[in-house]
Structures are given as structure tokens and as C-alpha cells.
C-alpha positions in Angstrom: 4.5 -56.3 -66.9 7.4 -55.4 -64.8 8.1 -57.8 -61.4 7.4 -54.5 -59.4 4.5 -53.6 -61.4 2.8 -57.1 -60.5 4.0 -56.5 -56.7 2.3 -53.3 -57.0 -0.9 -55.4 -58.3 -0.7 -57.3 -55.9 -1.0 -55.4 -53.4 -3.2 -52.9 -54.7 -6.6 -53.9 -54.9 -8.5 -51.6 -56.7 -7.5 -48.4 -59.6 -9.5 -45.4 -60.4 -8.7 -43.5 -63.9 -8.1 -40.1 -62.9 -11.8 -39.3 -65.5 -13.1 -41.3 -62.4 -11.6 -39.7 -59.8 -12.6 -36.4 -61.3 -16.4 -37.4 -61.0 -15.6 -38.8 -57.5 -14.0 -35.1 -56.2 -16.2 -33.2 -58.5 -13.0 -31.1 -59.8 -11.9 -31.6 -63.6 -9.3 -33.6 -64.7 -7.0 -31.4 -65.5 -6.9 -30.3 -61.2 -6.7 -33.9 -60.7 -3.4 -34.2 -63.1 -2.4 -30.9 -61.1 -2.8 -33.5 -58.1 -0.3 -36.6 -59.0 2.2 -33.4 -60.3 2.0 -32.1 -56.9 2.5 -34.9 -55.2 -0.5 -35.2 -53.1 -1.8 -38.1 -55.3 0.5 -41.0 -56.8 -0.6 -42.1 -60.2 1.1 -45.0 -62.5 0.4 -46.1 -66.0 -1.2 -49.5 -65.8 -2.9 -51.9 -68.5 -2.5 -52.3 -72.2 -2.9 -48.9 -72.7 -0.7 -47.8 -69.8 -3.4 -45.3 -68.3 -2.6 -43.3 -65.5 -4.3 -44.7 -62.3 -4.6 -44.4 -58.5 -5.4 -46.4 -56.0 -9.1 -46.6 -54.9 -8.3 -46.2 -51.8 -6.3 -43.0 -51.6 -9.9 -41.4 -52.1 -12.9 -41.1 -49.5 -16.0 -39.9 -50.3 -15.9 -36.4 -51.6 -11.8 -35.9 -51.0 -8.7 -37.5 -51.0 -7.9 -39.9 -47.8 -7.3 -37.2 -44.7 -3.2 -37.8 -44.4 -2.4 -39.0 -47.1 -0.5 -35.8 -48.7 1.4 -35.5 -45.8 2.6 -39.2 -45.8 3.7 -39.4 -49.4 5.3 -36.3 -48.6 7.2 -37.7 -45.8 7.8 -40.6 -47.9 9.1 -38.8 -51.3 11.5 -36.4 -48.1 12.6 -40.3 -47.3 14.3 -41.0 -51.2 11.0 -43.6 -51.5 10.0 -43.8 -55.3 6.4 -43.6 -56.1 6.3 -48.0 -56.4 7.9 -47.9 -52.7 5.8 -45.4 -51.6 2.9 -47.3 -52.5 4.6 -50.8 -52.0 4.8 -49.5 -48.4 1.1 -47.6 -47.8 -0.3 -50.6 -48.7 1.7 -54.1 -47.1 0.6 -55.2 -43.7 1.8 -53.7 -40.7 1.0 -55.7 -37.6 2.0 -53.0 -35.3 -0.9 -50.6 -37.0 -2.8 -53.2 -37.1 -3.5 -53.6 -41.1 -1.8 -51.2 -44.0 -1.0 -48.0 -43.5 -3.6 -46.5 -46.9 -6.2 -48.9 -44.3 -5.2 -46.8 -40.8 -5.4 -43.3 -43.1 -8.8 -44.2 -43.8 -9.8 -44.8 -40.8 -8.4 -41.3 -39.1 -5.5 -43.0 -37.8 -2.9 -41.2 -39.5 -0.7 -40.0 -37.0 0.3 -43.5 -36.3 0.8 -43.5 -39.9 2.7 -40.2 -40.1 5.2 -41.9 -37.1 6.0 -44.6 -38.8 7.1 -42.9 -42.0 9.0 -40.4 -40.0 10.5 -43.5 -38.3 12.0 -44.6 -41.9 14.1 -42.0 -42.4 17.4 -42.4 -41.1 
């Protein structure tokens, strides 16, 4: 394990396989892989058998987080690697108050949206 991959871990408190998030969206896997390769969904290879994953938290009940295609959009526009971008959605921010992934989740995402713009100098 990598030092950023145990940051990640970290951070990052709980994985769906994308099989999982499949069920979750009611799509098949394949449109969920069409997901993480358009960008609207990060993905990294985790474990002993380096399975693609995403964080739990990127999806809601029957969809992915409201905002949160935008912001790793603004984010990837910023140079941010997919470990920053997610380093970043989820680490603290008093001034949300909470993480970022947190304040997506609860509708709060053009404070979210701000602060990635705000990034990018």
C-alpha cells in the first residue's frame, strides 16, 4: 500500500464495488464503468486484488450525489489527480462546515462548487 493510498483510506470511510453500485443505480456495470471513464464517478483499485471501488458516499439513494459531476469536473479543469480530488472532497473544511462529499450530500453544493472554483489559480 502506497502512503497516498493509506491517506486515501484514511479518509475514506466506506467503498462500493462498482457490481454494488450497479444494484444501488439499477444500471449495469458496464454504464457504471462508462461512469468512472467519463469522469462523473472516480474509481481506484484497492485491496489484495486491486478492485476498482468508489466511495460510498459519492452515491445517494437511487443516483449519484447531486454535484458531484460538476465538482470533479472543476477539480480534474484544476490539474487535481483523481487521489487529490478525493484527498480534497473528503478532508474537513471548517468554513463548510464538514467535507465537501458531506455538504454535496446534503444539497449544499454550490458552496462546494465555490470552493473548487476558488482553487484554481
Amino acid at each position: 500500500m502506497t502512503e497516498i493510498d493509506a491517506k486515501i483510506d484514511a479518509l475514506v470511510p466506506a467503498w462500493l464495488t462498482l457490481p454494488d453500485i450497479a444494484e444501488k443505480l439499477g444500471v449495469e456495470v458496464t454504464r457504471v464503468r462508462q461512469l468512472v471513464k467519463e469522469g462523473q464517478l472516480i474509481a481506484v483499485r484497492r485491496g489484495e486484488n486491486r478492485v476498482l471501488q468508489v466511495p460510498a458516499e459519492f452515491i445517494g439513494e437511487d443516483r449519484i450525489v447531486k454535484g458531484l459531476s460538476g465538482t470533479l469536473t472543476l477539480l480534474k479543469d484544476d490539474g487535481f489527480s483523481d487521489e487529490e480530488m478525493l484527498e480534497w472532497l473528503f478532508t474537513p473544511d471548517p468554513t463548510l462546515p464538514g467535507t465537501p462529499v458531506r455538504a454535496l450530500r446534503e444539497n449544499r453544493g454550490t458552496e462546494v462548487k465555490r470552493r473548487a472554483q476558488a482553487l484554481a489559480v
